[in-house]
N, C-alpha and C positions, 0 to 999 in steps of 0.2 A: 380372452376374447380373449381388435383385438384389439397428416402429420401434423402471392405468387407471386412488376414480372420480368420475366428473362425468357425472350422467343425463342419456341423449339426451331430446329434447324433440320431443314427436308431433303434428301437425296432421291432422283431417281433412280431405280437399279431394274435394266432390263434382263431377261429371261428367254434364251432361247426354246423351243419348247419341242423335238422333233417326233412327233406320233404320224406318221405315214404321212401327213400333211401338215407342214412347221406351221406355227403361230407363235406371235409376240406377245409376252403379257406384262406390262409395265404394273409394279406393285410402289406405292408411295408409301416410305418406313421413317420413322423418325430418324434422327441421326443419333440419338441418343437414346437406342434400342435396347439397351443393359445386355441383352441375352449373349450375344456373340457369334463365335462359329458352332461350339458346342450344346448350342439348342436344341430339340429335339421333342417330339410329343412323349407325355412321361402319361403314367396312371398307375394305380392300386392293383399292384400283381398280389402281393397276401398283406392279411392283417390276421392280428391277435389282440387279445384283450390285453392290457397293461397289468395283471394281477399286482404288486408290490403298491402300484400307486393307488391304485382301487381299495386293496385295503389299509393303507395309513389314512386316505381320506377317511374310512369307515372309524378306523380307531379315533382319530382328532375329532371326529364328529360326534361319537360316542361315548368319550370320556366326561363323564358326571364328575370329577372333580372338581372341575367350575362352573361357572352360572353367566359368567357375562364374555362368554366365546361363542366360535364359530361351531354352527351345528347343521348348517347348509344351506347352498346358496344355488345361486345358479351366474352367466354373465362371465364363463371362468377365461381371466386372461392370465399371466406370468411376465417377470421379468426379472434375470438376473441381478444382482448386486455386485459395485465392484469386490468387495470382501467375500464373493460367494454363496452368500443369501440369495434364495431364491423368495421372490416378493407374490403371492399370490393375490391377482385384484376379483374382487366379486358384485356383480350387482344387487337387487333383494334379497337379503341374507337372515335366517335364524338363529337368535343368538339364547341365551339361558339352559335350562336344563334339560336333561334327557335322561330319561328312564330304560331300563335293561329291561328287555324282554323275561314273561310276556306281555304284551299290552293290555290295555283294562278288556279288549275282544278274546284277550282268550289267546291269541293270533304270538306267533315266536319272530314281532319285530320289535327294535326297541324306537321308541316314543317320545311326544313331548306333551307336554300341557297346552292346549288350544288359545291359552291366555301368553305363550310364549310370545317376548317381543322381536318385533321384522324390523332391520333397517335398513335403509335404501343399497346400503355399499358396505362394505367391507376390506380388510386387508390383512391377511394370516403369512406369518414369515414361517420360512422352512429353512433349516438347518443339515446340510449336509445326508438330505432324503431324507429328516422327519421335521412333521408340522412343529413347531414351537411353542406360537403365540399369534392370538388374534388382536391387531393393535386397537385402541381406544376408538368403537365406532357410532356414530356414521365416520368415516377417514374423513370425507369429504361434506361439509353442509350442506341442506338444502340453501338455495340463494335465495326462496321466495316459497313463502306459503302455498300450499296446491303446486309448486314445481319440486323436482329432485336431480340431482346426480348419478348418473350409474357411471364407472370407470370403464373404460375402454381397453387399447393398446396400450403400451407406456414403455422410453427407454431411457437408459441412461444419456445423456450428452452431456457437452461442455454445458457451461452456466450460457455463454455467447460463443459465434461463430470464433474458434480461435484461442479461447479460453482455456487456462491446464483445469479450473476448479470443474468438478463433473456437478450434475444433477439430475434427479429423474422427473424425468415429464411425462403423467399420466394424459392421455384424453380422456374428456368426458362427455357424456349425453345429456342435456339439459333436455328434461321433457316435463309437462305439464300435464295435470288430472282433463281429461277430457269423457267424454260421453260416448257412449258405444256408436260407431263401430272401435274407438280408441280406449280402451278398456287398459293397455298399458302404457296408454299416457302421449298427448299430443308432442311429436318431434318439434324441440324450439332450437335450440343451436348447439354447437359444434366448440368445447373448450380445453384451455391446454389448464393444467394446472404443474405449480414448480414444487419438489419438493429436496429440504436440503437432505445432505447425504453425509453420515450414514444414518442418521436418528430417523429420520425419514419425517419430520416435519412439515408440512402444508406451508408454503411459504406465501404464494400469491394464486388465483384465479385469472385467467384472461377469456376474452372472447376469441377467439379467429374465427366463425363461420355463424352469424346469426340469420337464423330462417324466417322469423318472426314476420316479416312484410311481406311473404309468399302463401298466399291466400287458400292455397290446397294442400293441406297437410300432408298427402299421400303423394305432393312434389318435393316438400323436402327432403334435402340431402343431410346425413349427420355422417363426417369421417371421423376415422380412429379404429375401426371393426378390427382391423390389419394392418401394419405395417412391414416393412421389406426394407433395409439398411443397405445401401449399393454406390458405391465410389463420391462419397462424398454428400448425401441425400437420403432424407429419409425419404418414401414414398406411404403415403398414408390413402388408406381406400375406404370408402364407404358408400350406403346403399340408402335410400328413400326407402316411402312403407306404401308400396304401390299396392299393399293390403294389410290393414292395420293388426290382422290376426298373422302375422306373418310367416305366411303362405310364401316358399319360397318362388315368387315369380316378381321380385324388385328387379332397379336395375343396380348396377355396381358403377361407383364414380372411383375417380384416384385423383390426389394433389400431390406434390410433394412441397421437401423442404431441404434446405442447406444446413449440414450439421451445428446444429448449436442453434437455430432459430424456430423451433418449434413452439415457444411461447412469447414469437413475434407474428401478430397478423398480417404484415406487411412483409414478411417474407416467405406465404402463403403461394404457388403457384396452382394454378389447376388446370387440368388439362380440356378442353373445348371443343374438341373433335381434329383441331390442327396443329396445336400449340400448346404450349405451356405460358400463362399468361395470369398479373394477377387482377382480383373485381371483376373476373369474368364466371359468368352464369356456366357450370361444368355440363359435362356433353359426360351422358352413360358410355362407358366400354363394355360391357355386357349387359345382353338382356333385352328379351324381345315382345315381356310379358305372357309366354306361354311357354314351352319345352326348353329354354334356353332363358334361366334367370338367376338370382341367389335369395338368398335370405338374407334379412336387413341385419343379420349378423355371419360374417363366412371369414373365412382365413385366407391368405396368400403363404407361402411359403417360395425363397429359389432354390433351384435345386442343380446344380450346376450352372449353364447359362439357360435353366428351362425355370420361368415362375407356374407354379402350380396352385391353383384356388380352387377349396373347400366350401362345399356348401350344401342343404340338404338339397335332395332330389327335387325340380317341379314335378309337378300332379300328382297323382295318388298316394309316389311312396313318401311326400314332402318330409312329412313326418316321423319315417322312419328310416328312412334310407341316405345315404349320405354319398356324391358326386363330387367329380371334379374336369377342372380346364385347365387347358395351359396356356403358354403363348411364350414369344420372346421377346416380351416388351409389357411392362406395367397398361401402355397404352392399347395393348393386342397389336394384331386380332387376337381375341380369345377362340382357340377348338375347344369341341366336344359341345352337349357334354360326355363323359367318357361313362367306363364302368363303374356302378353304383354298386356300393358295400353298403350291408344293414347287420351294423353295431347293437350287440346285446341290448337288449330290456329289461325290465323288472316286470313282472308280472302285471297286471290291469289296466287300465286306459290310461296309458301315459302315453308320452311324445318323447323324442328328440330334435335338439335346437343346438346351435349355435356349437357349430364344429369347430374349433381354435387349436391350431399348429402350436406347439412348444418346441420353439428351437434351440433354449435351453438346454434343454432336459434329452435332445434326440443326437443321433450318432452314430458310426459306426453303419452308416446305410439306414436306420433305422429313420420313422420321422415318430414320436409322441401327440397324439394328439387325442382332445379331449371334446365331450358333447356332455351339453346339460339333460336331465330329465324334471320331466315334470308332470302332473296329474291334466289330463287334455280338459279336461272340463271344469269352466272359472265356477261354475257353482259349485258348493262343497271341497273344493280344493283342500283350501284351509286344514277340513277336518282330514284328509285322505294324506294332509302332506305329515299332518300331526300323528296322525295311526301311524306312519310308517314314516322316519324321519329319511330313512334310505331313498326314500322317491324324489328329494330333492337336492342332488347332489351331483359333481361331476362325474361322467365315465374317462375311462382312459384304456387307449387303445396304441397298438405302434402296427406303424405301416413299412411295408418296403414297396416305391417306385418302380417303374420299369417301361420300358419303352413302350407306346400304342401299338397295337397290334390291328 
């Protein structure tokens, strides 16, 4: 995968407009639009599959050396380290052994034992483009019986606004066991967690966004999906489960935050349809709940003064196909959505979820970005993700932008 108050500030800026019969169209923009003069509508001119990183995942997941590592996850976020480590976060993860093909069916995948243990989260360090080591998990505890954590976005900042000490601050997903239609778990709130640097230690847990007193599950909001780092500010985005099997048709919120304060509640803003403002109820920037929505997990990336956000397609090809929008403002308007690309599969009834930019790892025009796969059907899962440990795993693909057409 993948951050209130201080009032936004409004400018009008008129438009003359001369098509055979002039007209005035007055637009109201934040004053603190990010994008610039170099904005521009962007999308997915080519993509390719990321081979190198596709197969180290396959090797680190594959090596039966050890028993109490990562064998596949899904939830895939990243984040540099000052020393260069790159930090891989993961939400329900496989950890124990894995068997080399063929599998007990006969079948040329390699495998795990059905008794293999899941934990909620995960955290695998990479070294210089290879995996290493999967640190001691869950990283992150459960806070309460029947709830868990899944990690988000995460970046390095000061320890406080101002501070030389750095630290990394993971988001997390606090969600609770609930009843179908919430089969992965009721949205409860929105947390920073601190961790020191470099051991990578768990220092503290905080709240900033608790949902709990919002009486329709499918109203709350959990941010951290995405982040975007821009003069001074992180801006941190996230989505409600405006259908609990997440269907990409949520909507997308954005908060931000002032560098060094993301595991300060009170220095939380959120944006509300006018302002940036903090204890106020957020106002969606996309999302109309039909051809125009995201999935309650999707990416942001800037790409000069143009933000670009990731997310599977609404309707049919939800689950396979993967879209995007732009804007020149975290607050929009959001366009599109634009051209839909549909990223490799593995053979049988799986899906694709949760499209996550790596700006790490991207360059050179290039952008890296990665989608989980998974077996589409919760019954039997289990044994289809065990026959085939490949089916639960990140892809990784690289894209080049280019202007709307």
């Amino acid at each position: 995968m993948p951050r209130i108050g201080v009032a936004g500030r409004w400018a009008w800026v008129s438009f003359l407009v001369v098509l055979g019969l002039g007209a005035v169209l007055l637009t109201r923009l934040p004053a603190d639009r990010g994008g610039g003069d170099d904005c521009s509508g962007r999308t997915v001119r080519s993509w390719g599959a990321h081979s190198s990183l596709n197969s180290e995942f396959s090797r680190y997941g594959d090596d039966a050396s050890r028993a109490d590592d990562w064998t596949g996850g899904d939830g895939t976020h990243s984040v540099r380290l000052p020393d260069g480590r790159v930090l891989w976060l993961f939400s329900d993860t496989y950890l124990g052994q894995v068997y080399g093909p063929p599998n007990p069916f006969g079948e040329s995948y390699a495998w795990r034992d059905t008794s293999a243990p899941m934990v909620r989260n995960s955290a695998v360090v990479m070294r210089d483009g290879r995996l290493e080591s999967t640190l001691p998990a869950p990283l992150f505890a459960d806070p309460a019986p029947g709830q868990w954590r899944w990690p988000v976005a995460a970046r390095v900042e000061p320890r406080r606004p101002g501070a030389e000490e750095q630290v990394l601050r993971v988001v997390l997903w606090v969600r609770a066991a609930g009843q179908a239609p919430w089969i992965y778990g009721v949205p409860t709130a929105t947390e920073v967690a601190t961790l020191s640097l470099p051991d990578l230690r768990v220092e503290s847990t905080v709240t900033v966004f608790d949902q709990r007193l919002v009486a329709d599950p499918s109203r709350r909001v959990l941010f951290g999906t995405t982040l975007v780092e821009e003069s001074g500010w992180t801006y941190v985005f996230g989505g409600d489960d405006r259908q609990a099997v997440s269907r990409p048709v949520s909507r997308a919120y954005v908060a931000r935050v002032p560098e060094g304060g993301l595991a300060d509640p009170a220095a939380w803003e959120y944006w509300d349809g006018e302002e940036w403002a903090a204890g106020v109820r957020p106002r969606a920037v996309l999302g109309d709940g039909g051809r125009r929505g995201v999935g309650s997990a999707f990416s942001v990336v800037r790409d000069g003064g143009t933000y670009v956000l990731f997310s599977m397609a609404a309707g049919g090809e939800g689950l396979t196909s993967v879209t995007s929008y732009w804007a020149c403002s975290p607050t929009g308007p959001w366009h599109g959505p634009t051209k839909d690309f549909r990223p490799d599969l593995p053979d049988g009834n799986v899906a694709a979820y949760n499209p996550q930019v790596h700006p790490e790892l991207s360059g050179g025009g290039r952008l890296v970005l990665s989608y989980d796969v998974n077996w589409l059907e919760t019954n039997g899962a289990a044994a289809q993700l065990s026959r085939n440990v490949s089916l639960y795993r990140p892809r990784f693909v690289t894209l080049r932008l280019g202007p709307v057409r």
